[in-house]
N, C-alpha and C positions, 0 to 999 in steps of 0.2 A: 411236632412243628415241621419237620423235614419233610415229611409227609405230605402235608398240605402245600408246601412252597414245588416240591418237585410234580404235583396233580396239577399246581397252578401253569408251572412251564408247561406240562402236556397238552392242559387244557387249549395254552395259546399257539400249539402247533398242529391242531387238531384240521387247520383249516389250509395251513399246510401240505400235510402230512396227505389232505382229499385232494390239492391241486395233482401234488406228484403223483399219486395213484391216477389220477384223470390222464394223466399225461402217458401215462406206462413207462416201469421199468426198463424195458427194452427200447422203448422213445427214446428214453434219457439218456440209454449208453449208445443210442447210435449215431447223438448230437456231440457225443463227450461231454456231459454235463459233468459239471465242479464244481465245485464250493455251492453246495447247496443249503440255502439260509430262507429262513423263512419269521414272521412275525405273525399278531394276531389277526392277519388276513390277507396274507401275502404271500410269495414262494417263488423266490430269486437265484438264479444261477448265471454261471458262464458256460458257455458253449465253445467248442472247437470247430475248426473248420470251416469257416462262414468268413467271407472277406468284407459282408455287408452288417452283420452283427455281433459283440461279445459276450453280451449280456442278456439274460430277459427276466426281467420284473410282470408276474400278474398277481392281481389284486383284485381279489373278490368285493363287488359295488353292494352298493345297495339294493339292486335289482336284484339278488340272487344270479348276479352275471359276473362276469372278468370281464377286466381292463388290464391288456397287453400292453407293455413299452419294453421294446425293442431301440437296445443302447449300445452305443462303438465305443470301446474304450482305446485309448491309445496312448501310450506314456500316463501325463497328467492330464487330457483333456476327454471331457465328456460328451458324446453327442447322443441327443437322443433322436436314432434315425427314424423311427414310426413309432404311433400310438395307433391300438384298435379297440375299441371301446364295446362294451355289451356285446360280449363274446360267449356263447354257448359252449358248456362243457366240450361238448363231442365234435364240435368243431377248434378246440385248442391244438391237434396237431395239425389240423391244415393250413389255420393261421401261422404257425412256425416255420412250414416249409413253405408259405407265400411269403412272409419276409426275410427268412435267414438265405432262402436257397437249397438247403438241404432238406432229403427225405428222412422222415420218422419211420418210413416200414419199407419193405425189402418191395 
């Protein structure tokens, strides 16, 4: 039974698990990403260093696309500064560094 309940978590981080790989390793520590959390088609972190973003939420659509929102968090309140909708794999860190400000690669 343990067995099957812990392949079911995998299963729901599978989609995940392919954003962060899309993004790169080295993307990710050069953003300061933290707290990285993810659900059955999503993959959510905080980012350092960006005076215009803290957060970024993407979400795999139904197009076989991402949908980027780009969120400031600050004490208790939330704003969600941009959404970029039907976003192509290989264009996800360009999209990052036109809204956060910072570069993904040296």
């Amino acid at each position: 039974m343990l067995k099957k309940i812990v392949g079911l978590i995998e299963a729901d981080m599978t989609i995940a698990n392919t954003i962060r790989d899309q993004i790169g390793h080295k993307e990710l520590y050069m953003l300061g990403a933290q707290n990285l959390g993810g659900g059955e088609n999503y993959l959510s972190f905080k980012i350092r260093g960006s005076n215009k973003v803290s957060h970024i939420k993407i979400t795999l659509n139904g197009k076989d696309l991402y949908d980027m929102e780009f969120i400031k968090v600050r004490g208790t309140t939330m704003k969600k500064v941009n959404v970029e909708n039907d976003v192509y794999a290989e264009d996800l860190n360009k999209m990052i560094e036109k809204n956060t400000g910072l570069y993904t690669s040296l």
